[in-house]
Gaussian input, Z-matrix of N, CA and C with variables (Angstrom, degrees):
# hf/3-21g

backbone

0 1
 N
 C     1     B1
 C     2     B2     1     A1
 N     3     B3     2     A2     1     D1
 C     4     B4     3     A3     2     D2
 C     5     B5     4     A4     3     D3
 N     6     B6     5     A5     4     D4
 C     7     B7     6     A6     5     D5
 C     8     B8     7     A7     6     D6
 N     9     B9     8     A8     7     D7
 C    10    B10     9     A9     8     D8
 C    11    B11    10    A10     9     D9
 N    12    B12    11    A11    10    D10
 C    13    B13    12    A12    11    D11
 C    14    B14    13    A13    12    D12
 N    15    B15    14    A14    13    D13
 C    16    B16    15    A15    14    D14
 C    17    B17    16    A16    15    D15
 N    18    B18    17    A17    16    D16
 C    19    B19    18    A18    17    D17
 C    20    B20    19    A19    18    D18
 N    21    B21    20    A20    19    D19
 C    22    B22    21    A21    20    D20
 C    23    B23    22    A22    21    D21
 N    24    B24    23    A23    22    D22
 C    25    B25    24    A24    23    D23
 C    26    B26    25    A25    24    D24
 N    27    B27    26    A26    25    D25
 C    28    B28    27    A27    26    D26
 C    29    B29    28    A28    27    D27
 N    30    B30    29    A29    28    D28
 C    31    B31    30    A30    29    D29
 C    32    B32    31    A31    30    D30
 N    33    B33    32    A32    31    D31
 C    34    B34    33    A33    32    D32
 C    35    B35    34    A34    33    D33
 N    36    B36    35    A35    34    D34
 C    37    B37    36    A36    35    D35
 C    38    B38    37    A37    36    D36
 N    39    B39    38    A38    37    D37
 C    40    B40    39    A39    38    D38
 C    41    B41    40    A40    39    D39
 N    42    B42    41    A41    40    D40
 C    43    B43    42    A42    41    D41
 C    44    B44    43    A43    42    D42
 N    45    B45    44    A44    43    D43
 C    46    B46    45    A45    44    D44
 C    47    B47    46    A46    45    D45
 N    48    B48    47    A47    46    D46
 C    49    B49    48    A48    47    D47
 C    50    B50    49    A49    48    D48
 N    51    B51    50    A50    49    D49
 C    52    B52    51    A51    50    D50
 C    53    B53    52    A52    51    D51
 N    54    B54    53    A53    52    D52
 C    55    B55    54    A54    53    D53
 C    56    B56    55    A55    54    D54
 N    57    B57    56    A56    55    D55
 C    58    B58    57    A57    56    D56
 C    59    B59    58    A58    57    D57
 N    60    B60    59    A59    58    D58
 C    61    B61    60    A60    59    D59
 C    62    B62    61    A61    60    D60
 N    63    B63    62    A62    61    D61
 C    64    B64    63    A63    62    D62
 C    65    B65    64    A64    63    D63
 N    66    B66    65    A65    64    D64
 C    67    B67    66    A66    65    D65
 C    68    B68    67    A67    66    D66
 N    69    B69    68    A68    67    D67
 C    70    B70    69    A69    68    D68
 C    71    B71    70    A70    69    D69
 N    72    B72    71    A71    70    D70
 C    73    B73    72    A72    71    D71
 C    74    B74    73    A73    72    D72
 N    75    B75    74    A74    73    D73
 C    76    B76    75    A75    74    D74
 C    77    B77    76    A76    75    D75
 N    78    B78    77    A77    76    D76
 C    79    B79    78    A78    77    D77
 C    80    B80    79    A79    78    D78
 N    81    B81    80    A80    79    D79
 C    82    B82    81    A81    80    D80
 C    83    B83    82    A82    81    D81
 N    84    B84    83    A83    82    D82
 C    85    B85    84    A84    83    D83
 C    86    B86    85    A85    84    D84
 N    87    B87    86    A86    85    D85
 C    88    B88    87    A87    86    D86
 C    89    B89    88    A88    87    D87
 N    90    B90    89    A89    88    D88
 C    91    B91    90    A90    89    D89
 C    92    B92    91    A91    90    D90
 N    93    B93    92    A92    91    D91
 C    94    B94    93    A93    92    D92
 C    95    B95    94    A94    93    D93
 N    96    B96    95    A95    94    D94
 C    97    B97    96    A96    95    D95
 C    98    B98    97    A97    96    D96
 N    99    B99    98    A98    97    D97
 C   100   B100    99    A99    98    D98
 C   101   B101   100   A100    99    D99
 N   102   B102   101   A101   100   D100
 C   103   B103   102   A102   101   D101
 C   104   B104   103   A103   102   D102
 N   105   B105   104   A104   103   D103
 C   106   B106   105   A105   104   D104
 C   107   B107   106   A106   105   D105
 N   108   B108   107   A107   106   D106
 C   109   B109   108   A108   107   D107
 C   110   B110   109   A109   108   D108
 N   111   B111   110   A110   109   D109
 C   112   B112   111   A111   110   D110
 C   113   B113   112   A112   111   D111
 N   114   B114   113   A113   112   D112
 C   115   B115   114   A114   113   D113
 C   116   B116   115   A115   114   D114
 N   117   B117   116   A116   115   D115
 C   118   B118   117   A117   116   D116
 C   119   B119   118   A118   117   D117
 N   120   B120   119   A119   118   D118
 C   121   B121   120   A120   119   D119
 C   122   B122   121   A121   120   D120
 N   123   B123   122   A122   121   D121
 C   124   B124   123   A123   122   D122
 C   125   B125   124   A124   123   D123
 N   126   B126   125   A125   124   D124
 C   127   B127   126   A126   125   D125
 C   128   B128   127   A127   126   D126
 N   129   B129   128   A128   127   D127
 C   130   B130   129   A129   128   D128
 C   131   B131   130   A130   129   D129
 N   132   B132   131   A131   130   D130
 C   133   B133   132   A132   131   D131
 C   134   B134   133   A133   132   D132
 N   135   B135   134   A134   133   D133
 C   136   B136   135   A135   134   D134
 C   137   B137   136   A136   135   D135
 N   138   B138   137   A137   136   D136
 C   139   B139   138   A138   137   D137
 C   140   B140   139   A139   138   D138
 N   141   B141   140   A140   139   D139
 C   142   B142   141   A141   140   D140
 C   143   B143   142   A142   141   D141
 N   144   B144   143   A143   142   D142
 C   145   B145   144   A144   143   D143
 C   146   B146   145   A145   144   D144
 N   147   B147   146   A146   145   D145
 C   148   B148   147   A147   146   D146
 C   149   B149   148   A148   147   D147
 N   150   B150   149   A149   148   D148
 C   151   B151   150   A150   149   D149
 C   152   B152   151   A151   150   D150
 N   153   B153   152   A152   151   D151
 C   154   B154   153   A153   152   D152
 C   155   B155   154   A154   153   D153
 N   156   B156   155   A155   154   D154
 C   157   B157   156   A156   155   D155
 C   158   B158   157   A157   156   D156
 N   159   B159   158   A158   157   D157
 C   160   B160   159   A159   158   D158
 C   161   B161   160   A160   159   D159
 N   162   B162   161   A161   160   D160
 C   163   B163   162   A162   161   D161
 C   164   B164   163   A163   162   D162
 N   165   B165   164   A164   163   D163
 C   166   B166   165   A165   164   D164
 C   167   B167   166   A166   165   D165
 N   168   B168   167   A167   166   D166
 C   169   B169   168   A168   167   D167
 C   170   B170   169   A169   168   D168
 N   171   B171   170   A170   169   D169
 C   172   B172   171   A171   170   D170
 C   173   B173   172   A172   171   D171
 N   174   B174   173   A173   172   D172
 C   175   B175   174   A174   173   D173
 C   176   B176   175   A175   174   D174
 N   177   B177   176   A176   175   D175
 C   178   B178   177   A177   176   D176
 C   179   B179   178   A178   177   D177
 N   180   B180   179   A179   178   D178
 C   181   B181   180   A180   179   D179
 C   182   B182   181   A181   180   D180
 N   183   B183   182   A182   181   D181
 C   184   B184   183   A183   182   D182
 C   185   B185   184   A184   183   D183
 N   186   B186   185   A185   184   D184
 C   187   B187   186   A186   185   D185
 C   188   B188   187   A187   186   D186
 N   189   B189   188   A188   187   D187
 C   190   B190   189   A189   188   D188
 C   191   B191   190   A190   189   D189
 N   192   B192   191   A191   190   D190
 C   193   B193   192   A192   191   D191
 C   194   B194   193   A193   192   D192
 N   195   B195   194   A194   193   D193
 C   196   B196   195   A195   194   D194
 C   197   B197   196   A196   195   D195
 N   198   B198   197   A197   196   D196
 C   199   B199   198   A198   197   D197
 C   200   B200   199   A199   198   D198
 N   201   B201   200   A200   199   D199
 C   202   B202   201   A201   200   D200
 C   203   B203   202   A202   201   D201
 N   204   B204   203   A203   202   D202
 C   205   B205   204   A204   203   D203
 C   206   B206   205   A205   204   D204
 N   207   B207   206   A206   205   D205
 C   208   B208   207   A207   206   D206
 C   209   B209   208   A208   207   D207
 N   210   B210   209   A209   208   D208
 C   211   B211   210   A210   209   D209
 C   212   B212   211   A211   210   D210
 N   213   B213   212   A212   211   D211
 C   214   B214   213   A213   212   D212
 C   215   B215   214   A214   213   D213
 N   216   B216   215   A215   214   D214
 C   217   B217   216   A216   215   D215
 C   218   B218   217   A217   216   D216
 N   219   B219   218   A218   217   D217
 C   220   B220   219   A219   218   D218
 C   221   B221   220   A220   219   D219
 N   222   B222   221   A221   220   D220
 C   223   B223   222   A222   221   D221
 C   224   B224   223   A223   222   D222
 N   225   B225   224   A224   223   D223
 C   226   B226   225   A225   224   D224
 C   227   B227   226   A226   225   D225
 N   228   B228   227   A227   226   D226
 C   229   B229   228   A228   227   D227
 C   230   B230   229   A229   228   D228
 N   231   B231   230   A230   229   D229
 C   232   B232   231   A231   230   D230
 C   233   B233   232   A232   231   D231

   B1=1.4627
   B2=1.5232
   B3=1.3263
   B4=1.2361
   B5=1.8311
   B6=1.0627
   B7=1.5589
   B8=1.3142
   B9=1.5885
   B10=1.8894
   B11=1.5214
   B12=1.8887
   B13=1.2273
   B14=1.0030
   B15=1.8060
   B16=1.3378
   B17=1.0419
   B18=1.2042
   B19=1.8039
   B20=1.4069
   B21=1.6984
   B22=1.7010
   B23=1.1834
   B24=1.5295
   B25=1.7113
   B26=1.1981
   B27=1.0755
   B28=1.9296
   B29=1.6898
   B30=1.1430
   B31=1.7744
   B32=1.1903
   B33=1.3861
   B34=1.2408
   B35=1.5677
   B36=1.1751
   B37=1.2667
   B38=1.6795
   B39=1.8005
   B40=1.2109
   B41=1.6611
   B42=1.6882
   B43=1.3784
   B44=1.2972
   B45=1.3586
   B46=1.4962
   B47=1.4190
   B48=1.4831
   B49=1.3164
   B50=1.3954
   B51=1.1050
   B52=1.3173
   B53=1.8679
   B54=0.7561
   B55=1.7207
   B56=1.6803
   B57=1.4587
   B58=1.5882
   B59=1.3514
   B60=1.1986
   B61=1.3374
   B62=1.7960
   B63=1.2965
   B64=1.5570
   B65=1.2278
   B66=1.0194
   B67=1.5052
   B68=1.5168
   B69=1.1387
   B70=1.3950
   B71=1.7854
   B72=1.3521
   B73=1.4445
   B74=1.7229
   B75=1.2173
   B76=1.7149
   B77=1.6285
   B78=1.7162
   B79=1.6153
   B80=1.7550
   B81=1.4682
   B82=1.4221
   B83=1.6627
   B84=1.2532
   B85=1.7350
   B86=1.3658
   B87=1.7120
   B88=1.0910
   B89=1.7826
   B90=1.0328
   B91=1.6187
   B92=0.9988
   B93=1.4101
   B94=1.6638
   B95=1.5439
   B96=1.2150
   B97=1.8781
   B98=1.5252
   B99=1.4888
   B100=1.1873
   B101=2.1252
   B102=1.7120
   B103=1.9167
   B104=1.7249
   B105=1.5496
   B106=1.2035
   B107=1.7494
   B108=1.4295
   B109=1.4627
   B110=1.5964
   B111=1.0629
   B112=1.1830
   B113=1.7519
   B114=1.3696
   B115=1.0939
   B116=1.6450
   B117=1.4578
   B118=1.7099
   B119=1.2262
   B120=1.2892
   B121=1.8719
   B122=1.2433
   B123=1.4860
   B124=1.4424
   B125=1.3199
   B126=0.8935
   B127=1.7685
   B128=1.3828
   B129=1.3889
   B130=1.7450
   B131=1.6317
   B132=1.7628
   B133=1.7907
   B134=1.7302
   B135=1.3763
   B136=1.7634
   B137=1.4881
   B138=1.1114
   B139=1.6198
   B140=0.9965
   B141=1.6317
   B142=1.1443
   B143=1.5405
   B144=1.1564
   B145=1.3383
   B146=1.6622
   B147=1.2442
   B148=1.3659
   B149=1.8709
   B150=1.7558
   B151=1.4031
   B152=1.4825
   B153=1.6885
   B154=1.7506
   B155=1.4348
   B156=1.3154
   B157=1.4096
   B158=1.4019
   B159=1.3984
   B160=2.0049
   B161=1.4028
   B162=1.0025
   B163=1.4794
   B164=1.4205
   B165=1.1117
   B166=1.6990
   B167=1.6535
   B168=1.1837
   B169=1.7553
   B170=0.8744
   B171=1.6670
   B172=1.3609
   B173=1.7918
   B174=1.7413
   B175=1.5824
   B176=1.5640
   B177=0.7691
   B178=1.3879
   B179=1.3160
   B180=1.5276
   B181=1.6078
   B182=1.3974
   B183=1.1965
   B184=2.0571
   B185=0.9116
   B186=1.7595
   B187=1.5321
   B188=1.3307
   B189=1.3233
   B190=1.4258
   B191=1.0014
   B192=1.5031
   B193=1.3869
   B194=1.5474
   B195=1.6522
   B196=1.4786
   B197=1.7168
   B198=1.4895
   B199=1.2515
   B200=1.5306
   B201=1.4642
   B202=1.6642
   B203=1.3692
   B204=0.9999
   B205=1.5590
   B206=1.7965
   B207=0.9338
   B208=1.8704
   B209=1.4489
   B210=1.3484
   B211=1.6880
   B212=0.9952
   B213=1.8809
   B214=1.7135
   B215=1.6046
   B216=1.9464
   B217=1.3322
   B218=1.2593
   B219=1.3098
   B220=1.8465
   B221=1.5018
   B222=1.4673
   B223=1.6444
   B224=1.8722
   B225=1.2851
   B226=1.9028
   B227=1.0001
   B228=1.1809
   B229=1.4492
   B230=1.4133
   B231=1.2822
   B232=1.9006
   B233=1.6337
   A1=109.20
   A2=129.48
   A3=146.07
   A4=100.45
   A5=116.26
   A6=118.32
   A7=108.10
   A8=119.19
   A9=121.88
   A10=80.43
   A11=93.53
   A12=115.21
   A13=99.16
   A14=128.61
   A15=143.44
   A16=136.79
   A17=137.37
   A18=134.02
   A19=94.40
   A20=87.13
   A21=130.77
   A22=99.75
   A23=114.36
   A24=126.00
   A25=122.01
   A26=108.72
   A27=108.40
   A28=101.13
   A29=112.11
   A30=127.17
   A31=108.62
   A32=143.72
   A33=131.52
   A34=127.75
   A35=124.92
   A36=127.86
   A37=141.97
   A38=91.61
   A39=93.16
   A40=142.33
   A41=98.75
   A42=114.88
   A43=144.24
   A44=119.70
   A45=110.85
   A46=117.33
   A47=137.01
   A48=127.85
   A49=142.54
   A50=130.46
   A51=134.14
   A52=111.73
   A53=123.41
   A54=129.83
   A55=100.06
   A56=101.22
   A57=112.11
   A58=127.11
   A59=137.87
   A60=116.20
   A61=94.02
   A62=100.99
   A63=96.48
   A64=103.25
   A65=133.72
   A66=144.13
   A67=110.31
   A68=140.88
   A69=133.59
   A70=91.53
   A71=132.63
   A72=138.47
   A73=93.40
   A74=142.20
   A75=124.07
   A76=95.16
   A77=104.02
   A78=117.79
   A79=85.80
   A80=109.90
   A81=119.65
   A82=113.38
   A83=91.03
   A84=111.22
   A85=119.36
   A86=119.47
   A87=126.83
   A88=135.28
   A89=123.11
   A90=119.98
   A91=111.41
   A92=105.16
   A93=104.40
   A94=94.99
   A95=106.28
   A96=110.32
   A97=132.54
   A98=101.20
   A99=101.49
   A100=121.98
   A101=76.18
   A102=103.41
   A103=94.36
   A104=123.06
   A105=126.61
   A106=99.15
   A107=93.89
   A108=117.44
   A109=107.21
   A110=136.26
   A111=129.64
   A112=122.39
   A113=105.14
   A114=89.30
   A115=136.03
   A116=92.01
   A117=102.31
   A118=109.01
   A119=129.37
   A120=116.89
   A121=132.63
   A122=110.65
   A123=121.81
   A124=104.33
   A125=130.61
   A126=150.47
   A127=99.45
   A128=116.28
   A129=134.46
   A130=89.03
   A131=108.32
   A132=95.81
   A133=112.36
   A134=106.86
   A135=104.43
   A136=69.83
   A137=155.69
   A138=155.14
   A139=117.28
   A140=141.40
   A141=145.13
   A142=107.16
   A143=104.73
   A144=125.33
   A145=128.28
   A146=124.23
   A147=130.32
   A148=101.70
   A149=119.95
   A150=111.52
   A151=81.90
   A152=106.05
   A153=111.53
   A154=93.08
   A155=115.49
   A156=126.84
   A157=92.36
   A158=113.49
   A159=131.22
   A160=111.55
   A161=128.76
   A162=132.45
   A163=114.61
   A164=139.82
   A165=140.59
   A166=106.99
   A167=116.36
   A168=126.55
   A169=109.98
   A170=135.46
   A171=144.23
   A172=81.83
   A173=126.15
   A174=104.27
   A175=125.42
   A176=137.55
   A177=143.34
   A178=112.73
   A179=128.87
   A180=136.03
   A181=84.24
   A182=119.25
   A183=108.69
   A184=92.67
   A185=115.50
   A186=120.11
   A187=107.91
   A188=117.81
   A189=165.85
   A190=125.71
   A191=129.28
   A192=132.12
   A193=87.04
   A194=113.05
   A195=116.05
   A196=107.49
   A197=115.48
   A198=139.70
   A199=90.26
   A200=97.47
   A201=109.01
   A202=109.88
   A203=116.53
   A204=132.51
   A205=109.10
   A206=121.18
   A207=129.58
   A208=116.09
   A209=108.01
   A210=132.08
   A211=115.86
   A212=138.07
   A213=124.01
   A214=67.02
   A215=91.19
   A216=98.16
   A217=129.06
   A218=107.81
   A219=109.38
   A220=91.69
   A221=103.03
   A222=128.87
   A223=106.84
   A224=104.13
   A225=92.24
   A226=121.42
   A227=122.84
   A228=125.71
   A229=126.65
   A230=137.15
   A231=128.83
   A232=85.96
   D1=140.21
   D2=-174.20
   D3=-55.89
   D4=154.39
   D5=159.54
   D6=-81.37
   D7=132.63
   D8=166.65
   D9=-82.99
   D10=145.69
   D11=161.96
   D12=-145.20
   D13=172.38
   D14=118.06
   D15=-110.32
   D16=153.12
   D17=-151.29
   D18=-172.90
   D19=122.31
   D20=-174.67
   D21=-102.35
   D22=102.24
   D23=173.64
   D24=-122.08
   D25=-176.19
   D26=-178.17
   D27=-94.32
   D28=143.74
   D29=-171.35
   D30=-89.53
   D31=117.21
   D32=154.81
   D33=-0.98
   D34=-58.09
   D35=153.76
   D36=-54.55
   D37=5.74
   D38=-173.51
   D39=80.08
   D40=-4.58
   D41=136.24
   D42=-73.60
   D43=-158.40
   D44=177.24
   D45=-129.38
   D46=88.52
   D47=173.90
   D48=-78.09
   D49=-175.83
   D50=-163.75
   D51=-132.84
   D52=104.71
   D53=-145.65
   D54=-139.21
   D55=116.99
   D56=161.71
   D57=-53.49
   D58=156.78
   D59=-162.45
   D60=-96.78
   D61=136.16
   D62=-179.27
   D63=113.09
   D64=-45.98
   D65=-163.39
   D66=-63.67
   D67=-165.88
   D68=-176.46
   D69=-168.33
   D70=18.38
   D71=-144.20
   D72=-147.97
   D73=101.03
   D74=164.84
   D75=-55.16
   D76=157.75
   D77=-174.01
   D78=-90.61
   D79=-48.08
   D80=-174.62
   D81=-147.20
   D82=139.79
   D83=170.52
   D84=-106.07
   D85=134.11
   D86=160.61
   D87=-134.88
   D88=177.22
   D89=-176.68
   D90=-53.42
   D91=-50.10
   D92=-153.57
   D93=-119.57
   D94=146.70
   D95=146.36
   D96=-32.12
   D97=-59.78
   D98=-169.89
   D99=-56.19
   D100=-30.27
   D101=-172.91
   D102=-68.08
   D103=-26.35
   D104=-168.58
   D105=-62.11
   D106=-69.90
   D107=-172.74
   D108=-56.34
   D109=-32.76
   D110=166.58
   D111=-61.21
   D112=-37.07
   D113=166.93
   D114=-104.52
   D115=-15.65
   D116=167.21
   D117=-73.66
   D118=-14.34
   D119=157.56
   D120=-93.06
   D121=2.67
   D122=148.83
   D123=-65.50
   D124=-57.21
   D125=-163.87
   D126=-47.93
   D127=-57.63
   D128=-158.56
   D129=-72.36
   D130=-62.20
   D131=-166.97
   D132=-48.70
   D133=-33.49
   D134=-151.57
   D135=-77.75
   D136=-117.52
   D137=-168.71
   D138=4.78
   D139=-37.73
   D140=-156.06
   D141=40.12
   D142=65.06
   D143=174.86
   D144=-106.44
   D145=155.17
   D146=164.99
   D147=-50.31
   D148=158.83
   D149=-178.32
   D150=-157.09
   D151=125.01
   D152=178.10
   D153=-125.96
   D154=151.46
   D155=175.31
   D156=-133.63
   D157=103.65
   D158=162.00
   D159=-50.96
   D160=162.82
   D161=172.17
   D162=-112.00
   D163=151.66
   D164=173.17
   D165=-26.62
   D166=-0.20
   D167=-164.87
   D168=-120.23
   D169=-16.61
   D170=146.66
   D171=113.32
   D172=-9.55
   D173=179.48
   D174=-81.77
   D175=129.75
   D176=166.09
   D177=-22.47
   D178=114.46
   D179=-157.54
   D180=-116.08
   D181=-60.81
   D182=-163.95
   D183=-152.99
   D184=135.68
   D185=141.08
   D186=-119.73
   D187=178.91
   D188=-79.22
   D189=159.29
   D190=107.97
   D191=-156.84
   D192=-122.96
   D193=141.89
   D194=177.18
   D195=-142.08
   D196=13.16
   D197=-158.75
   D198=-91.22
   D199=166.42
   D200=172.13
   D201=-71.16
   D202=150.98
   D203=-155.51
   D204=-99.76
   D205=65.21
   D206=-157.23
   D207=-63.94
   D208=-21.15
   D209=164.66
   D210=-59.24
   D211=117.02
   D212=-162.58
   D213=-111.25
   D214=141.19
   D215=159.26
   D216=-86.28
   D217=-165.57
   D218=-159.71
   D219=-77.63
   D220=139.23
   D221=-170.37
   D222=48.57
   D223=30.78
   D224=147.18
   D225=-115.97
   D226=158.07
   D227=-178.65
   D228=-94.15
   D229=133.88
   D230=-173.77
   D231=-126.95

């Protein structure tokens, strides 16, 4: 199965969008970064999705995991 992601990049125009991973289309564009990331990590939790925030350089600065957690921690049981 594919990884869900979302990824907050810079827009051709010099905004900031919000882009499915795979997609070639932003879902949504905004002014600022920060307005990006606010809402593409709403996006990622309700999905339980991967969450990348690009840098002005188009490289990947931080992600964010919002996926089910498949790792049992120390003394739980799966």
């Amino acid at each position: 199965m594919a990884e869900k992601s979302q990824h907050v990049m810079r827009g051709s125009d010099g905004g900031w969008i919000v882009r499915k991973g795979g997609s070639d289309k932003a879902t949504k564009r905004f002014e600022t970064q920060e307005d990006a990331i606010k809402w593409g990590q709403d996006v990622a939790k309700r999905q339980h999705a991967e969450f990348y925030i690009h840098g002005v350089d188009g490289k990947i600065r931080e992600k964010k995991s919002y996926g089910e957690d498949r790792t049992p921690h120390r003394g739980e049981k799966r």
